[in-house]
OpenMM code with the backbone's topology and positions (N, CA, C; nanometers):
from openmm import Vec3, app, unit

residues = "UNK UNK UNK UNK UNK UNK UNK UNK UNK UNK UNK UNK UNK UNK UNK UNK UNK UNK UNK UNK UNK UNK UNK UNK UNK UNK UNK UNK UNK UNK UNK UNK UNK UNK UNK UNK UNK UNK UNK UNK UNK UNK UNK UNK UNK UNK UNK UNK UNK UNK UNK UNK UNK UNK UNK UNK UNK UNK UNK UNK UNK UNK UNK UNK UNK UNK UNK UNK UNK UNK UNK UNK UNK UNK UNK".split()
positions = [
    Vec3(-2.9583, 1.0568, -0.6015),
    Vec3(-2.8895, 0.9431, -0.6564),
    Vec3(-2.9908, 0.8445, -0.7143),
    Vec3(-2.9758, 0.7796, -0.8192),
    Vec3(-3.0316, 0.6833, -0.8550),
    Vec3(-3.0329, 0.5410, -0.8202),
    Vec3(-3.1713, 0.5167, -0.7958),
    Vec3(-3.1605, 0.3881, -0.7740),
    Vec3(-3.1798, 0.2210, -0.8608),
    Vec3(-3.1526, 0.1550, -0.7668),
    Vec3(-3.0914, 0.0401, -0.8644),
    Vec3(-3.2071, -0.0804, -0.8592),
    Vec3(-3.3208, -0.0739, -0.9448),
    Vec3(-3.3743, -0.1356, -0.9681),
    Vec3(-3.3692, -0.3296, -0.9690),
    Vec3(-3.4657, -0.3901, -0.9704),
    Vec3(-3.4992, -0.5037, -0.9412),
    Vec3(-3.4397, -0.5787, -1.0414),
    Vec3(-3.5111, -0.5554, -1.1962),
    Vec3(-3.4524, -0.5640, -1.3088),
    Vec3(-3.2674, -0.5472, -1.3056),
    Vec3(-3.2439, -0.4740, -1.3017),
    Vec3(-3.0779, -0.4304, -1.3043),
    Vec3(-2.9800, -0.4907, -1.2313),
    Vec3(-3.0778, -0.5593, -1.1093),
    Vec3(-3.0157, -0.6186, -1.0300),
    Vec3(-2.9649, -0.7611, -1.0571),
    Vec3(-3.0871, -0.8295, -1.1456),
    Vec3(-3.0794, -0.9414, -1.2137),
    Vec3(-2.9723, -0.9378, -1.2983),
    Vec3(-2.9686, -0.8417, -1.4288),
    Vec3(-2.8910, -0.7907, -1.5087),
    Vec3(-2.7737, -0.8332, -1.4724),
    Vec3(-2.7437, -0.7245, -1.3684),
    Vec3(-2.5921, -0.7227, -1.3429),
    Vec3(-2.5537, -0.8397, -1.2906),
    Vec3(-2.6153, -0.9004, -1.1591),
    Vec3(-2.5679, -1.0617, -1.0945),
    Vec3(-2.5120, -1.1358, -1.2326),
    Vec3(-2.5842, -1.1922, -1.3501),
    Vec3(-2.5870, -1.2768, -1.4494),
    Vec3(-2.4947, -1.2076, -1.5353),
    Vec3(-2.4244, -1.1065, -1.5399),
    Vec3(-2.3302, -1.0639, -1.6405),
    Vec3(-2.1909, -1.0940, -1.5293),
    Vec3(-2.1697, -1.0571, -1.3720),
    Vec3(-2.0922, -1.0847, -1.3419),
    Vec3(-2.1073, -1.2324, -1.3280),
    Vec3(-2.1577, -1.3282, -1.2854),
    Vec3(-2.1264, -1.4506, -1.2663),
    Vec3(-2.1155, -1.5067, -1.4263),
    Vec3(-2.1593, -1.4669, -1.5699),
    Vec3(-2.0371, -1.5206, -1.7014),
    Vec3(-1.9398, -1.4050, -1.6987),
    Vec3(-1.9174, -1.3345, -1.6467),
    Vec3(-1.7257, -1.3022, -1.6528),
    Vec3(-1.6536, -1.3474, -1.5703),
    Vec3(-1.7184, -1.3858, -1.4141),
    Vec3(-1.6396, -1.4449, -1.3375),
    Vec3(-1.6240, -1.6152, -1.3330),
    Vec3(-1.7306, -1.6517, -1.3736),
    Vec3(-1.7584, -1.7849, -1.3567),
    Vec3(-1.7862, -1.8541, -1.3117),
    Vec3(-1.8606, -1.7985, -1.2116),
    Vec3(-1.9038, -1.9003, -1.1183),
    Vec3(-2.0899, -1.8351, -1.0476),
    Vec3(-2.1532, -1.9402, -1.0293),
    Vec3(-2.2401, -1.9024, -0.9710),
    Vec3(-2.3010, -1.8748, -0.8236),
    Vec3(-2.1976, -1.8846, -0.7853),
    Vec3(-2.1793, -1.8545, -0.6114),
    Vec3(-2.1850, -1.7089, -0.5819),
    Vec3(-2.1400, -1.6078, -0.7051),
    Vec3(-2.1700, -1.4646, -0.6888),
    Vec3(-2.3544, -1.4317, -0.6901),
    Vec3(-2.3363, -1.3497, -0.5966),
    Vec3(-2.4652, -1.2594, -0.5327),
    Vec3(-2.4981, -1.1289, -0.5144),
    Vec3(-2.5881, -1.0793, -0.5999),
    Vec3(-2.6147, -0.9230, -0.5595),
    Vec3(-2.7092, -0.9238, -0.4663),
    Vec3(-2.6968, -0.8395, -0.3470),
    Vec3(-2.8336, -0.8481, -0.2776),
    Vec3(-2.8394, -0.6426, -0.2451),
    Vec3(-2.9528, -0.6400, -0.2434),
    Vec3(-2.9869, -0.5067, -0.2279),
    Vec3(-2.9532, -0.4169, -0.0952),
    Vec3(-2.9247, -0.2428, -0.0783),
    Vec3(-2.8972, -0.2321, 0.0399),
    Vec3(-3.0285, -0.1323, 0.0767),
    Vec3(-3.1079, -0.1044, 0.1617),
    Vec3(-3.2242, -0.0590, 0.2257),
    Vec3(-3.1294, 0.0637, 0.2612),
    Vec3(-3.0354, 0.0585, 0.3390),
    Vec3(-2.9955, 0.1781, 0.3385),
    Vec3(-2.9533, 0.3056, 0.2265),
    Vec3(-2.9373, 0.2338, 0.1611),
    Vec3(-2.8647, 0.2726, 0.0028),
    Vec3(-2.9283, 0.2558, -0.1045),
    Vec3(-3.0219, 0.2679, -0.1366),
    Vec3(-3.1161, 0.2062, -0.2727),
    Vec3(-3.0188, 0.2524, -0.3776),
    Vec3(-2.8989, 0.3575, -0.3881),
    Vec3(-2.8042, 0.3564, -0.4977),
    Vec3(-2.7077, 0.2556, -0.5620),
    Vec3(-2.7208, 0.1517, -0.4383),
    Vec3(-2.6013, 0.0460, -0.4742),
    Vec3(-2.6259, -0.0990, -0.4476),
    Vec3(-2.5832, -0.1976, -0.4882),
    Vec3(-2.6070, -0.2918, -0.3993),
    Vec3(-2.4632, -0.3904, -0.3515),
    Vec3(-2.4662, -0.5123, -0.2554),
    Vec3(-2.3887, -0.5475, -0.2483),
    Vec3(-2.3147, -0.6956, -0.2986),
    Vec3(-2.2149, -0.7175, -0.3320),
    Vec3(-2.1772, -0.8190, -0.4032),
    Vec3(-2.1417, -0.9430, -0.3196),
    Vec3(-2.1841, -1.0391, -0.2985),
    Vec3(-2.1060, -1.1565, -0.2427),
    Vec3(-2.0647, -1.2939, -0.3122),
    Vec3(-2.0000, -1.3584, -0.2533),
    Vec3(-1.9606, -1.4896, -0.3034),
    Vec3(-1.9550, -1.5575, -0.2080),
    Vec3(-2.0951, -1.6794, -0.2030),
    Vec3(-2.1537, -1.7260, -0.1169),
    Vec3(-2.2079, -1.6361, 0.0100),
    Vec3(-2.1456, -1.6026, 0.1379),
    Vec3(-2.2078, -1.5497, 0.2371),
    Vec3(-2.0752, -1.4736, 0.2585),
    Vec3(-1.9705, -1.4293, 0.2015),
    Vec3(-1.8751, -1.3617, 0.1726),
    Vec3(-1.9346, -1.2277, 0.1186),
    Vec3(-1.8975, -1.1172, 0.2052),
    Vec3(-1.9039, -0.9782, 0.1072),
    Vec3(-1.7631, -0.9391, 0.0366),
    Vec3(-1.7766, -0.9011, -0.0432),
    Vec3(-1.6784, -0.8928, -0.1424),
    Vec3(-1.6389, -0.7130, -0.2346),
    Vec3(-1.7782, -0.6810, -0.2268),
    Vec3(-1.7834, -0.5382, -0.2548),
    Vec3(-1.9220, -0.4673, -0.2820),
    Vec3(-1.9214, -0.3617, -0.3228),
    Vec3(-2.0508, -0.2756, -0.3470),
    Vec3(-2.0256, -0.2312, -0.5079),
    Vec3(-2.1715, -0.2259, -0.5641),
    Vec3(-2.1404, -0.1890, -0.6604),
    Vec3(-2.2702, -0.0789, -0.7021),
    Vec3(-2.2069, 0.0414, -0.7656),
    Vec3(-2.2680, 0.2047, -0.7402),
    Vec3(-2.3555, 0.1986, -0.8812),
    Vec3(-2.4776, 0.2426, -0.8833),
    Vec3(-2.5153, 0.3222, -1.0094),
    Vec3(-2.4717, 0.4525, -1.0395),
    Vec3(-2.4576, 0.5089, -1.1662),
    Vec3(-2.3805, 0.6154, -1.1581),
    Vec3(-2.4656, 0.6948, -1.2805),
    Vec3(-2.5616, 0.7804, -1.2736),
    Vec3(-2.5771, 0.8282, -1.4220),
    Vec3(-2.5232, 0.9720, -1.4343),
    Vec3(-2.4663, 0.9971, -1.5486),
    Vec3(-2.4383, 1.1660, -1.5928),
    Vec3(-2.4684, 1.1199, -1.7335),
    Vec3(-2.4939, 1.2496, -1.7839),
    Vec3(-2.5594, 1.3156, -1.9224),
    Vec3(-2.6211, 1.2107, -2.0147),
    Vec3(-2.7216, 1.1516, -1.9471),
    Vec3(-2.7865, 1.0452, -1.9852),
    Vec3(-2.7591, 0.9014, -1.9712),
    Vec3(-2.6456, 0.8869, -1.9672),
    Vec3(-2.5616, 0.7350, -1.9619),
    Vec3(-2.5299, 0.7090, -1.8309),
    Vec3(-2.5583, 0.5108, -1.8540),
    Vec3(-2.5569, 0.4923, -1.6982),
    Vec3(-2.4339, 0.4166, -1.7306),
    Vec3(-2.3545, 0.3871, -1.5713),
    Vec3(-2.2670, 0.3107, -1.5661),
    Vec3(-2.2544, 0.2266, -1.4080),
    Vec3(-2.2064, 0.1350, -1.4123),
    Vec3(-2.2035, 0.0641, -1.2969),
    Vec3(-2.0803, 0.0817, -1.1777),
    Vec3(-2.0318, 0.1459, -1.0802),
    Vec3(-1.8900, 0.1167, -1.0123),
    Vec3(-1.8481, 0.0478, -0.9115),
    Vec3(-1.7752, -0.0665, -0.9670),
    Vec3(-1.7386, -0.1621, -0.8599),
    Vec3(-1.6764, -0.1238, -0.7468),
    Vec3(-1.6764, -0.1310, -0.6322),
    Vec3(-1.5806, -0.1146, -0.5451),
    Vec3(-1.5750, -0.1552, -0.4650),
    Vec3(-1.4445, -0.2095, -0.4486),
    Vec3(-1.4059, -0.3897, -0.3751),
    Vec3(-1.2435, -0.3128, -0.2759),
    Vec3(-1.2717, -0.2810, -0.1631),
    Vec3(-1.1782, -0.3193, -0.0700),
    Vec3(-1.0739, -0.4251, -0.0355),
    Vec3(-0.9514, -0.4150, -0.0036),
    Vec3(-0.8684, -0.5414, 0.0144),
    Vec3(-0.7871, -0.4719, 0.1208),
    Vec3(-0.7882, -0.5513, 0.2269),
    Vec3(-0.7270, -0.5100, 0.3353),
    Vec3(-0.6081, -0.5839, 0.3174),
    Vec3(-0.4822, -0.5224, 0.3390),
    Vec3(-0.3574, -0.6009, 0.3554),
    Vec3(-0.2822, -0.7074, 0.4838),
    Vec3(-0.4045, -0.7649, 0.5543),
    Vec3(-0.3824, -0.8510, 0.6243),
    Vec3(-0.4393, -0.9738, 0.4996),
    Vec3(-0.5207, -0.9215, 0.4638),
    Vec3(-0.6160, -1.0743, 0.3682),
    Vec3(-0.4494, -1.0797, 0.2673),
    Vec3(-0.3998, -0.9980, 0.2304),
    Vec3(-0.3183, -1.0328, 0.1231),
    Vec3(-0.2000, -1.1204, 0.2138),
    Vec3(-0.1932, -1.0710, 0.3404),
    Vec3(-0.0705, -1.1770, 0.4047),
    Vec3(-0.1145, -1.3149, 0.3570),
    Vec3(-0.2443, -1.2969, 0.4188),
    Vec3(-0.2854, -1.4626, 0.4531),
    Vec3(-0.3357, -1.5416, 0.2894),
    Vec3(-0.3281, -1.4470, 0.2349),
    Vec3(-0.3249, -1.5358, 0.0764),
    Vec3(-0.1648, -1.5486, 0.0168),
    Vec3(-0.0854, -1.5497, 0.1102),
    Vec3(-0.0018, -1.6091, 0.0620),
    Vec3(0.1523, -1.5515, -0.0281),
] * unit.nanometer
topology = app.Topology()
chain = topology.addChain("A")
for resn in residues:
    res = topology.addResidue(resn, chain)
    for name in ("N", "CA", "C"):
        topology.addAtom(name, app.Element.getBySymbol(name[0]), res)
């Protein structure tokens, strides 16, 4: 698996925080996983997000869990 560089890491933080808007989003790296890292907002984990390459092209995959107790309590 490929891993997700220092550079990329920057990259990606600063492309999600102008689509999301805010600067409270955080990539921080996983030691266990050098394929992915993890996403937070503030000290909130929020999801992981995968490097992915096939036939030359890379792509990024978000993947964000939602447990259906959090959806009670939002209302």
């Amino acid at each position: 698996m490929p891993n997700i560089e220092q550079q990329e890491v920057i990259q990606l933080q600063n492309y999600l925080r102008k689509t999301f808007g805010t600067d409270r989003l955080r990539l921080m790296q996983r030691k266990e996983a050098p394929d992915s890292v993890e996403v937070l907002l503030g000290e909130e984990f929020l999801a992981v997000i995968y490097k992915n390459v096939e036939e030359g092209e890379t792509s990024y995959d978000l993947n964000m869990s939602i447990l259906d107790i959090d959806l009670s309590m939002a209302g």
